[in-house]
Structure formats: structure tokens, C-alpha cells
TORKEGU-989222 format. One line per field, with one value per residue (C-alpha): residue number from 0; residue in three letters; chain; x, y, z. Coordinates in nm, 4 decimals, padded with zeros to 6 digits. Layout:
<pts>
pos	c(NUM / ...)
code	c(ALA / ...)
unit	c(A / ...)
c1	c(X / ...)
c2	c(Y / ...)
c3	c(Z / ...)
</pts>
This chain:
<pts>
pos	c(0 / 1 / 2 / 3 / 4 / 5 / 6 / 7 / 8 / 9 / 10 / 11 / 12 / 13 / 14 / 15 / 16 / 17 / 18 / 19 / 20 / 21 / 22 / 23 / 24 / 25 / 26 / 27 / 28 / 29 / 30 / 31 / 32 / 33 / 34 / 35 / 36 / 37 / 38 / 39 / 40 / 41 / 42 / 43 / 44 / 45 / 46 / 47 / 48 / 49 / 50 / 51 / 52 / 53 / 54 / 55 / 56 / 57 / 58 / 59 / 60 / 61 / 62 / 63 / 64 / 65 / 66 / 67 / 68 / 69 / 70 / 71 / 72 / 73 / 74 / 75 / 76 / 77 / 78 / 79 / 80 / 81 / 82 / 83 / 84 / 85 / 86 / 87 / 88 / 89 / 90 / 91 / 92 / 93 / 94 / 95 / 96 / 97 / 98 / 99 / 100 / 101 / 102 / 103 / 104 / 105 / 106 / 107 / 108 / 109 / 110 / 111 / 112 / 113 / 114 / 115 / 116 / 117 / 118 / 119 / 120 / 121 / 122 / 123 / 124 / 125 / 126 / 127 / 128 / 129 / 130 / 131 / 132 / 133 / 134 / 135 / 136 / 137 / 138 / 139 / 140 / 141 / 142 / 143 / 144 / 145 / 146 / 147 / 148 / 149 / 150 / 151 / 152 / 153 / 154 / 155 / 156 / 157 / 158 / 159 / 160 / 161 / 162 / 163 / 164 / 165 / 166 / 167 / 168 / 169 / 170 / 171 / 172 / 173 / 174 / 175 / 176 / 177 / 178 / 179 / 180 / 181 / 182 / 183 / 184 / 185 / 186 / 187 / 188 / 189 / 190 / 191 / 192 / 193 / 194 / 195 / 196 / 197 / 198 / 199 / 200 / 201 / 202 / 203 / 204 / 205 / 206 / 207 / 208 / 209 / 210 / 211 / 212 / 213 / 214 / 215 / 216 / 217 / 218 / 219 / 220 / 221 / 222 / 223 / 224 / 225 / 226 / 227 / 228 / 229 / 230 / 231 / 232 / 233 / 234 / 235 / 236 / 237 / 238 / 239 / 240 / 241 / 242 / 243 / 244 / 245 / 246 / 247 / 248 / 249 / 250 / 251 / 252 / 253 / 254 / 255 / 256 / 257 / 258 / 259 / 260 / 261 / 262 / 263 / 264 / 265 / 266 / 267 / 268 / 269 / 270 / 271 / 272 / 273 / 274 / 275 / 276 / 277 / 278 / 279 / 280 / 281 / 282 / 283 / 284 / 285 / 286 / 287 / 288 / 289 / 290 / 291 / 292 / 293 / 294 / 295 / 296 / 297)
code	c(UNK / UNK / UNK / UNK / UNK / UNK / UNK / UNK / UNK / UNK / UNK / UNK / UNK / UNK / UNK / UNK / UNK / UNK / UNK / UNK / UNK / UNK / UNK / UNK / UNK / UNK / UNK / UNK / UNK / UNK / UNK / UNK / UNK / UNK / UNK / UNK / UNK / UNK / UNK / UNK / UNK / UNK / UNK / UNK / UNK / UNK / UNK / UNK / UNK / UNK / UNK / UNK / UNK / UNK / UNK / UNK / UNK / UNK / UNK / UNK / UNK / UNK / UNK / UNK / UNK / UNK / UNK / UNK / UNK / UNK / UNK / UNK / UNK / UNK / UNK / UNK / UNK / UNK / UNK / UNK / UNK / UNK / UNK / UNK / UNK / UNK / UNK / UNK / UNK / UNK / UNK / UNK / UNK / UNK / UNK / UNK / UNK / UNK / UNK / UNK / UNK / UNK / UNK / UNK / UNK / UNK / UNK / UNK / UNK / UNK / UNK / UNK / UNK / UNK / UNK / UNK / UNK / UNK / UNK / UNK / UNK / UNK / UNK / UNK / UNK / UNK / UNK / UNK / UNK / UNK / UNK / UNK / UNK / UNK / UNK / UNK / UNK / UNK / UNK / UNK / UNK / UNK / UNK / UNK / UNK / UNK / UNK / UNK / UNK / UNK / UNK / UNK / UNK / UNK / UNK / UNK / UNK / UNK / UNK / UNK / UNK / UNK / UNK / UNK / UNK / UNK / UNK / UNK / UNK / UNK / UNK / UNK / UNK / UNK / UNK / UNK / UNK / UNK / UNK / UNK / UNK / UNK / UNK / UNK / UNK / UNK / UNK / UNK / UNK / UNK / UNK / UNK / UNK / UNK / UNK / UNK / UNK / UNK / UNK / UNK / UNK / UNK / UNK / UNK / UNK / UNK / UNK / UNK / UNK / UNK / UNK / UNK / UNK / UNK / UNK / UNK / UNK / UNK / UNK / UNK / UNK / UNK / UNK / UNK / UNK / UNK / UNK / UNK / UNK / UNK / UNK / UNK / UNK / UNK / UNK / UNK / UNK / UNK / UNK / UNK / UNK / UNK / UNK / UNK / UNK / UNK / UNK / UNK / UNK / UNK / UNK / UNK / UNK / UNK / UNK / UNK / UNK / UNK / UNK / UNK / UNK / UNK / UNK / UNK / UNK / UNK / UNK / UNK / UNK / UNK / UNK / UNK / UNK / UNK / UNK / UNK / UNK / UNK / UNK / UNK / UNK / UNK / UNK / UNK / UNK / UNK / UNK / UNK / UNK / UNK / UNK / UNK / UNK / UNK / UNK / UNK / UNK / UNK)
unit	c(A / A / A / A / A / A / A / A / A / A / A / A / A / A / A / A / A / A / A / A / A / A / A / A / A / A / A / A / A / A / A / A / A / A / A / A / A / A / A / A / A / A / A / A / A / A / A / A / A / A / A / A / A / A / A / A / A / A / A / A / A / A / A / A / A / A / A / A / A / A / A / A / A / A / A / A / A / A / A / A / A / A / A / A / A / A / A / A / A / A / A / A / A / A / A / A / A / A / A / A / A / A / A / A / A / A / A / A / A / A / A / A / A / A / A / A / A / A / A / A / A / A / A / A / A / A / A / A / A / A / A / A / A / A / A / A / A / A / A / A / A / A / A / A / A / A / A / A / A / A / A / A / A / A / A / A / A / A / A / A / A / A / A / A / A / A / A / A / A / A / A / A / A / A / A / A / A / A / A / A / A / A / A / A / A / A / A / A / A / A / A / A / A / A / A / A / A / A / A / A / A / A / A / A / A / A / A / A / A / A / A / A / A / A / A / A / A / A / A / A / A / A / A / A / A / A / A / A / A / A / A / A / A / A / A / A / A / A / A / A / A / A / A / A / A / A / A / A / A / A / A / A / A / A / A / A / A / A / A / A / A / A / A / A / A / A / A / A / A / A / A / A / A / A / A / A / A / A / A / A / A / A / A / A / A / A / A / A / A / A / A / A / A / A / A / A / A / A)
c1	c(00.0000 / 00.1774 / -00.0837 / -00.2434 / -00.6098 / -00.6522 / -00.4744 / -00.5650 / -00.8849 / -00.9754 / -01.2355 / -01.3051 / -01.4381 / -01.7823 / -01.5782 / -01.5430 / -01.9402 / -02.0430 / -01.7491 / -01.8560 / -01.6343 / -01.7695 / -02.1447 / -02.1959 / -01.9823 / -02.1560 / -02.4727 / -02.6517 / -02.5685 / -02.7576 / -02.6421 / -02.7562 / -02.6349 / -02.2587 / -02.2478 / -02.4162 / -02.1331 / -01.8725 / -01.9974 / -02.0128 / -01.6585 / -01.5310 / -01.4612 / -01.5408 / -01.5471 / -01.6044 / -01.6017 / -01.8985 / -02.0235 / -02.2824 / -02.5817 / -02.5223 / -02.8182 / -02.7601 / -02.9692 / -02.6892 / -02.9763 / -03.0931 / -02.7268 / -02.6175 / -02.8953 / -02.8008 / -02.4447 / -02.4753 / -02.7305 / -02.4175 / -02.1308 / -02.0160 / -01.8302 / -01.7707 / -01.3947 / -01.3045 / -01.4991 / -01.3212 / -01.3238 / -01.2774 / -01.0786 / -01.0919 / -00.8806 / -00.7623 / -01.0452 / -01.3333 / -01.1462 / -01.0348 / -01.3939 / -01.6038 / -01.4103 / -01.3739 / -01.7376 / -01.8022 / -01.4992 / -01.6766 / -01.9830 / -01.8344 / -01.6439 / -01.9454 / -02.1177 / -01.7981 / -01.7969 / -02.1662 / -02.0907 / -01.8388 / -01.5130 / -01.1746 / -01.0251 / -01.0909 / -00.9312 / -00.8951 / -00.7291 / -00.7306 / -00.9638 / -00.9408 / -00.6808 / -00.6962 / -00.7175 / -00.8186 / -01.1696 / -01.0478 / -01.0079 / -00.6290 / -00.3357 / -00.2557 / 00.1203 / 00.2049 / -00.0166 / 00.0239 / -00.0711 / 00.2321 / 00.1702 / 00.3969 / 00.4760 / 00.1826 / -00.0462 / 00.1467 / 00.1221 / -00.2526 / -00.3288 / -00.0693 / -00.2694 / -00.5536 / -00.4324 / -00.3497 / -00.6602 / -00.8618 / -00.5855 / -00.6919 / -01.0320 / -01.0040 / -00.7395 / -01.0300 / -01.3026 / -01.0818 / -00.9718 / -00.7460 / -00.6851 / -00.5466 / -00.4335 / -00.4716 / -00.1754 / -00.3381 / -00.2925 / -00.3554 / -00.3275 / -00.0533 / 00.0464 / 00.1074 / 00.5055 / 00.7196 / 00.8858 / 00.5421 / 00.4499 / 00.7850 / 00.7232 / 00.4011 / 00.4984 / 00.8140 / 00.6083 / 00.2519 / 00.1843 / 00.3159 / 00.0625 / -00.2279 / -00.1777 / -00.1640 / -00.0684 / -00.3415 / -00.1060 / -00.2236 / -00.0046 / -00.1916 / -00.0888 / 00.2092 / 00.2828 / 00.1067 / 00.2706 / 00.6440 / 00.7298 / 00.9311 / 00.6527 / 00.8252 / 01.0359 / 00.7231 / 00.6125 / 00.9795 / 00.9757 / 00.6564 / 00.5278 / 00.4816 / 00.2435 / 00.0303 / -00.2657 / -00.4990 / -00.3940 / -00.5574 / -00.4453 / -00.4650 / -00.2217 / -00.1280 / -00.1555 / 00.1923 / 00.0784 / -00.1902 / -00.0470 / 00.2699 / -00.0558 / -00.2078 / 00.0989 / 00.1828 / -00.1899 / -00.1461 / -00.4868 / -00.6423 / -00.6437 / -01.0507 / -00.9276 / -00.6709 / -00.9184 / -01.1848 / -00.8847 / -00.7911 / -00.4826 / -00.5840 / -00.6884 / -00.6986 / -00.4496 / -00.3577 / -00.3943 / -00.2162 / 00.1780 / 00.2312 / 00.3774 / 00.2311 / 00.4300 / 00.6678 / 00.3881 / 00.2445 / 00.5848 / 00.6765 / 00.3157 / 00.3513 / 00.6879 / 00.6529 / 00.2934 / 00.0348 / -00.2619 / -00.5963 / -00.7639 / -00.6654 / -00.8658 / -00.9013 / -00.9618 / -00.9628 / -01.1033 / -01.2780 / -01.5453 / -01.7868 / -01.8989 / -01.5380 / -01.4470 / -01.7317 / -01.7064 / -01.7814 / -01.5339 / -01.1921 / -01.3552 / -01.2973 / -01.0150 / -00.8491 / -00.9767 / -00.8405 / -00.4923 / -00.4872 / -00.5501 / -00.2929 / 00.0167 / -00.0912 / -00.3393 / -00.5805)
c2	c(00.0000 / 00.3377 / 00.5440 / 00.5628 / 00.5171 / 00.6552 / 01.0155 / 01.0568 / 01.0084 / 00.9650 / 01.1919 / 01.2453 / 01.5709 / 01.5980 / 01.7504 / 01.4202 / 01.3779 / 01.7783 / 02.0116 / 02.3793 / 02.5298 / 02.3689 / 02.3079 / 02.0989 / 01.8327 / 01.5933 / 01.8514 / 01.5259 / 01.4067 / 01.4472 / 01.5872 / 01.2045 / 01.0029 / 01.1829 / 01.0915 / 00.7519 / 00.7026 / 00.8146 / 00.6134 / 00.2722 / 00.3728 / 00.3667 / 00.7167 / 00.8839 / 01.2381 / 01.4521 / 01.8606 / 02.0676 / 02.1278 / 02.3702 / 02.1233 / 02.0295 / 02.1675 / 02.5016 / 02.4035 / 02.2501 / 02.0304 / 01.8871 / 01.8497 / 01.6738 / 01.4470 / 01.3233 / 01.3122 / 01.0897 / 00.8577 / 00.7485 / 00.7989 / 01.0786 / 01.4022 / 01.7224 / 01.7726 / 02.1387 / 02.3665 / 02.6159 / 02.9730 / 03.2209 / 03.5158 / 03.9124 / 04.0990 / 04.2911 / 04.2909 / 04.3570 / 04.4243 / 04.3580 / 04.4450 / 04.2825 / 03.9536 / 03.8995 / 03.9249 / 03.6835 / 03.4332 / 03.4369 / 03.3192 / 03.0152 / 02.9863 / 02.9571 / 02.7042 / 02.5079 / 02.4941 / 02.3835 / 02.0675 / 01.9953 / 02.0397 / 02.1494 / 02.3039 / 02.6236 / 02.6196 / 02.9382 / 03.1328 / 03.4866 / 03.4939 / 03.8735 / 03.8089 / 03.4852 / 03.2728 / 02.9724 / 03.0222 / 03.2749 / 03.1462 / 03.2439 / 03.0401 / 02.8732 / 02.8688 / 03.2351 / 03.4432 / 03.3475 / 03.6303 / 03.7548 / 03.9872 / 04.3268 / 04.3928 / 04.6010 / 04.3277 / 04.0354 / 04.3024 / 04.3402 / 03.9326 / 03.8669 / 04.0959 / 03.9491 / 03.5872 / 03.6416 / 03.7921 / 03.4638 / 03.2155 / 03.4293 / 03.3968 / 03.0280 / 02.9678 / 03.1123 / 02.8333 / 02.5582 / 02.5595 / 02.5641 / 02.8716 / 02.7392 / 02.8264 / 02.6200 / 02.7163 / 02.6566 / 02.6986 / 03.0231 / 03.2241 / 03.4365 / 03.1493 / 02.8441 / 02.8030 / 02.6878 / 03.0027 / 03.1788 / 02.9101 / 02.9593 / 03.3200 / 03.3010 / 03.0528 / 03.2815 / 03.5860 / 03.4448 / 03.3538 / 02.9909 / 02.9773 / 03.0697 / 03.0443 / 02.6656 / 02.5180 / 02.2866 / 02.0742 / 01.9698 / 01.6840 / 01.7865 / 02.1490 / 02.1323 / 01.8794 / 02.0384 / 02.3609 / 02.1694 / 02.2017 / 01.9789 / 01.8505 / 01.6268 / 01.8961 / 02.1380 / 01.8466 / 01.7934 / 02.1564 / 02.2813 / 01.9528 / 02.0969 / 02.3725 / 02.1133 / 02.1078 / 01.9281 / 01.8012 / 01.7096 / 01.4004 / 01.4373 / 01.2359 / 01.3919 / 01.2564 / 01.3731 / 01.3675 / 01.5293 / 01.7874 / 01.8331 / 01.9257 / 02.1307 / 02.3427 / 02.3040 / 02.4076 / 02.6462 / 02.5581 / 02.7041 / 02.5732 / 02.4532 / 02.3168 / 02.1445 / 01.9819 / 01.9142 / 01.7255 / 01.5333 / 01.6541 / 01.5187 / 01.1402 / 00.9961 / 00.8140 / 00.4746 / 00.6393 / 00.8431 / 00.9129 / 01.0485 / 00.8330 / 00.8996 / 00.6557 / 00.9040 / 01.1261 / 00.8800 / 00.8270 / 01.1742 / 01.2396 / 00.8850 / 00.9483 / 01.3143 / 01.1950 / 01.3744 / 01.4371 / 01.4790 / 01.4310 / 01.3423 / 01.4308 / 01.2541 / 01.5430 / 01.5049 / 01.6712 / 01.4785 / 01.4707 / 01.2115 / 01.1588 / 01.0280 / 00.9049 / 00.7451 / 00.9104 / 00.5852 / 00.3991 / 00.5960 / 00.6595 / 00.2948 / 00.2719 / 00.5327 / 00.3828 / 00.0593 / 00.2082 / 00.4038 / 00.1014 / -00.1118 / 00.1879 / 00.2661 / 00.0469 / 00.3117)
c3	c(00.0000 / -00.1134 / -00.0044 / 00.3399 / 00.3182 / 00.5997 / 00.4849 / 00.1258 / -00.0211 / -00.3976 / -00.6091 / -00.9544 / -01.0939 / -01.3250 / -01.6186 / -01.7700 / -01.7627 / -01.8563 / -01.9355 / -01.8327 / -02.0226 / -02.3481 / -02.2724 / -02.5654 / -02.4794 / -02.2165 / -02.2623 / -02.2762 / -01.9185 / -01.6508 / -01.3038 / -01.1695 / -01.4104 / -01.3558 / -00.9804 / -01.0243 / -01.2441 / -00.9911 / -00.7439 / -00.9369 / -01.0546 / -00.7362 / -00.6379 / -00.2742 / -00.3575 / -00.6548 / -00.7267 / -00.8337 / -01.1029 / -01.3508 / -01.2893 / -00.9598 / -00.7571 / -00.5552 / -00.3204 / -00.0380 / 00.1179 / -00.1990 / -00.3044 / 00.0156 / -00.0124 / -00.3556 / -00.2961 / 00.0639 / -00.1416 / -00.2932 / -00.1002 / -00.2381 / -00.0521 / -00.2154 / -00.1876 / -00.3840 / -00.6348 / -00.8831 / -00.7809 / -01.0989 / -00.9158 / -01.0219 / -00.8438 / -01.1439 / -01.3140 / -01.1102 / -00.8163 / -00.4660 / -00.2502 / -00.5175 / -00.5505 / -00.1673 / -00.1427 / -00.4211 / -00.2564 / 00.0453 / -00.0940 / -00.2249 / 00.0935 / 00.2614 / 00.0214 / 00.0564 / 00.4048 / 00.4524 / 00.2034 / 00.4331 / 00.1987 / 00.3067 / 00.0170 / -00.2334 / -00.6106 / -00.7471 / -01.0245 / -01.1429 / -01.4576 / -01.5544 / -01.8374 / -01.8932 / -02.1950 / -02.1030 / -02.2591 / -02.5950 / -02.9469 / -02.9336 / -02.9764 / -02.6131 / -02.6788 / -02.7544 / -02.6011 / -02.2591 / -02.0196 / -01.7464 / -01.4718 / -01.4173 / -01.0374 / -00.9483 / -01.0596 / -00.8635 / -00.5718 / -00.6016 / -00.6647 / -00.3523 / -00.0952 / -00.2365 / -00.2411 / 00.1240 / 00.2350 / 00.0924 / 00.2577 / 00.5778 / 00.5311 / 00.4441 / 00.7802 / 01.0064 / 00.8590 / 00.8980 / 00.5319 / 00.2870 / 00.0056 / -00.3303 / -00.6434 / -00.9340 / -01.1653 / -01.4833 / -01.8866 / -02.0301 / -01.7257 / -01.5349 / -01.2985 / -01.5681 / -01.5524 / -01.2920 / -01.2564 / -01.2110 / -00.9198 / -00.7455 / -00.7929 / -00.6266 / -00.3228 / -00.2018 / -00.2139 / -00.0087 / 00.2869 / 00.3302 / 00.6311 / 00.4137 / 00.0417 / -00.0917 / -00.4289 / -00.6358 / -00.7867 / -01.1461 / -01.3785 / -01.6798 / -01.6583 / -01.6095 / -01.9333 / -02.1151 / -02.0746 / -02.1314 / -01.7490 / -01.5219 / -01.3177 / -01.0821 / -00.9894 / -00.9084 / -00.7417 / -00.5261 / -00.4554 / -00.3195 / -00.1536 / 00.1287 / 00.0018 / -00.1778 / -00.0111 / -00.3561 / -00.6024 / -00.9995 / -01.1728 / -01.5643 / -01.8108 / -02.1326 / -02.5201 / -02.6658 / -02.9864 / -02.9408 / -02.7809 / -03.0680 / -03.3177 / -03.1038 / -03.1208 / -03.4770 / -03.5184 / -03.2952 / -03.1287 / -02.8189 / -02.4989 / -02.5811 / -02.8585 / -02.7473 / -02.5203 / -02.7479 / -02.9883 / -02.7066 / -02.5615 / -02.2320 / -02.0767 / -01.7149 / -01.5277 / -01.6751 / -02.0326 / -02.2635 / -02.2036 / -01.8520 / -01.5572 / -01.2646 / -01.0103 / -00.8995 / -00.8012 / -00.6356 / -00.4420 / -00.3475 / -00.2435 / -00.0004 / 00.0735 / 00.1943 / 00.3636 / 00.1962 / 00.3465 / 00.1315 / -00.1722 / -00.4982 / -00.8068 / -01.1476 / -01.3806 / -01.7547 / -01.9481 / -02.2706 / -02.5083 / -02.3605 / -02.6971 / -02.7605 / -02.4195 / -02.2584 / -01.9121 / -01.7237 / -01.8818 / -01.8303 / -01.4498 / -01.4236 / -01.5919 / -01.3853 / -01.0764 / -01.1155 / -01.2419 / -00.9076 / -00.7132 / -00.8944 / -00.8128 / -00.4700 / -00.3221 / -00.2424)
</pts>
């Protein structure tokens, strides 16, 4: 057993099933049918998504009717966009929603200049932040890892393709200038492929600020003609640039090791991105699953 049961627990997120980013693909799913699905695959947790009820009552219900625990939901940050006082007030919301479905831990990522979700080439137009705007997202990075520390939670940042905090150097950048007592890293394998960085060595280096972490493996070739396409980053996903665990070309043992060896604590997350159409969501759920099990018992 590499991984301690007891200490990290396994989830899977719904954007296999519905992908909110691209409504049409999975648009044919139904909020049930994804977490019946997760449950039958074998998963204990999952994240939130577009169709899952707002209601936290009728959500809870649904979710305990299978043994299911929301574990993390995506926050889209905009400090430099719509500003400090607006985005705390919208962060705390989701804090709060969070907290009542009992999870520990709050993705986010500064949105206002992102690409992520433009019909732009993913490989050269890459936002970067000047000084004033690392200053601004820092305070404000803080102030949520406060507000997080005081519920019992944990702040993160999802470093994440087509935004200001995708490369290694950006991550470092961000960890030495936080709080280490309040600002966390969502670790992500897809990501970091994807966007050609060493991510064993992300891994090696900020383990101890890794509070979630997002396993996705990476198609190389799909990935070389996304960039001699030059394709978004939607694109790129709708081609097929990423797969789960036990598929496609990334190894995920020694993550697996340095996560057991440095004895992480919480959830892991099986989140690729597919067309469903394509990819039957049920299918590479258990496909990852029983990868998983095979490399670390869990």
C-alpha cells in the first residue's frame, strides 16, 4: 500500500461527464447520471459542477445517497479585473457554500486576463503579470488564505494553462512571495505537461504547500498538433490533448511516491477533461480507478 487510506482520499471531478467550459460536450448528461457514475466507478469524492443543484440540502442528499463528498470547487478570481472588494465578497460566498458541504479546500485562479476560454493560440499568447499586478493578486491571495485559515480551510491556487500562474517560474514566484501559512498550491499533472514544465520537480519543490492536487495524463501527440496548429487551450481539449491516469503518455508513479513518501494528506482528483462523446465518461472513471488502485493500493 503506497498510499495511506486513511490520509488521502480519492475523487473524480464531473468535467469528464459535462465540461462547463464547453457546454456541448456531455450537454446530454444528466447531473444524476454523472455521480451515479462516480460512485459505481469507485470514487469517494467529486467537485462541483454547472448542474449540480444550488440548493446545499438537496445536493447533500443526492451526494450521501451514494457515497459521495464534495472535496473542492473552482473559484474564478478578479482581483484585477473587477477588483479587490467585489471579488472577496463573491470568494466568500463560495467559501461559505464550501464549508456547509463539508469540503476542506478552495481552487482558485485569477480569470481577468486569462485565456483559457479565448479562441487564441494557447502557446504564444500566454498572459504575465507586471509587479503592481502580482502586488494586487498577492494581498488578495493572502486575504482569501486568511479567510479560508479562520473556517478551517485551505486557500489554493490552481496554476493553470492560459493564465498568469502556468510556468514553474510563475508558481515559485508566487509561493516565495505568499503567505506559506495561508496560500496553498493545487497541484495539477496535466498542466504542467502540457505547458512543457518539469513537473516532478514542481512536485519535489513545493510539496509541502500542496494542499490538492488534480491528476490528468497527457496525449503527446496530441499535444505536438495542437501546437503546430497552434490551437487554443478549448481546442486542445476538445482534440484530445488530455486522458486519465492509466492512459495516454504520462507516468504517474513518482507522483504517487513523493506524495507517499513526503505523507500527503488529502484528496486526490481525477480530472480530464474529454469529449464524452469520444471518451465514454464511465469507462476511463474505471479505468483510472483501477490504475490508481494497482500503483498505490488506495
Amino acid at each position: 500500500m503506497l498510499l495511506n487510506p486513511q490520509k488521502v482520499k480519492l475523487a473524480i471531478a464531473p468535467i469528464a461527464w459535462t465540461n462547463d467550459d464547453l457546454p456541448d460536450l456531455g450537454a446530454e448528461n444528466t447531473f444524476e447520471q454523472c455521480i451515479s457514475e462516480m460512485a459505481l466507478a469507485g470514487f469517494s469524492g467529486c467537485e462541483v459542477g454547472n448542474k449540480y443543484p444550488k440548493d446545499i440540502s438537496v445536493l447533500k442528499k443526492k451526494l450521501s445517497l451514494r457515497g459521495l463528498q464534495i472535496c473542492n470547487a473552482w473559484f474564478s478570481s478578479h482581483l484585477l479585473g473587477e477588483g479587490y472588494e467585489k471579488t472577496i465578497a463573491a470568494y466568500k460566498e463560495h467559501m461559505n457554500f464550501l464549508k456547509e458541504l463539508g469540503a476542506k479546500v478552495i481552487g482558485a485562479s485569477e480569470q481577468s486576463n486569462s485565456i483559457q476560454g479565448k479562441d487564441l493560440n494557447i502557446f504564444k499568447n500566454k498572459p504575465t503579470y507586471d509587479e503592481e499586478q502580482w502586488k494586487r493578486l498577492i494581498e488578495g491571495f493572502n486575504e482569501m488564505g486568511r479567510l479560508a485559515n479562520e473556517k478551517g480551510m485551505y486557500f489554493t491556487i490552481h496554476h493553470h494553462m492560459g493564465t498568469g500562474v502556468q510556468t514553474a517560474e510563475e508558481i515559485d514566484y508566487l509561493m516565495a512571495n505568499t503567505q506559506e501559512d495561508l496560500v496553498y498550491l493545487l497541484y495539477d499533472t496535466g498542466h504542467l505537461a502540457f505547458a512543457g514544465e518539469d513537473s516532478i520537480a514542481v512536485l519535489n519543490k513545493h510539496i509541502k504547500r500542496i494542499k490538492h492536487v488534480h491528476l490528468k495524463s497527457i496525449r503527446n501527440s496530441k499535444l505536438e498538433s495542437a501546437k503546430q496548429k497552434g490551437l487554443s487551450f478549448l481546442q486542445a481539449v476538445r482534440s484530445g490533448v488530455f486522458t486519465v491516469p492509466g492512459d495516454g503518455d504520462y507516468d504517474f508513479v513518482p507522483v504517487f511516491e513523493i506524495l507517499a513518501q513526503n505523507n500527503y494528506e488529502g484528496w486526490i482528483v481525477v480530472e480530464a477533461e474529454q469529449d464524452p462523446a469520444l471518451a465514454n465518461p464511465f469507462e476511463y472513471a474505471k479505468l483510472a480507478r483501477t490504475y490508481i488502485k494497482e500503483k498505490t493500493g488506495l
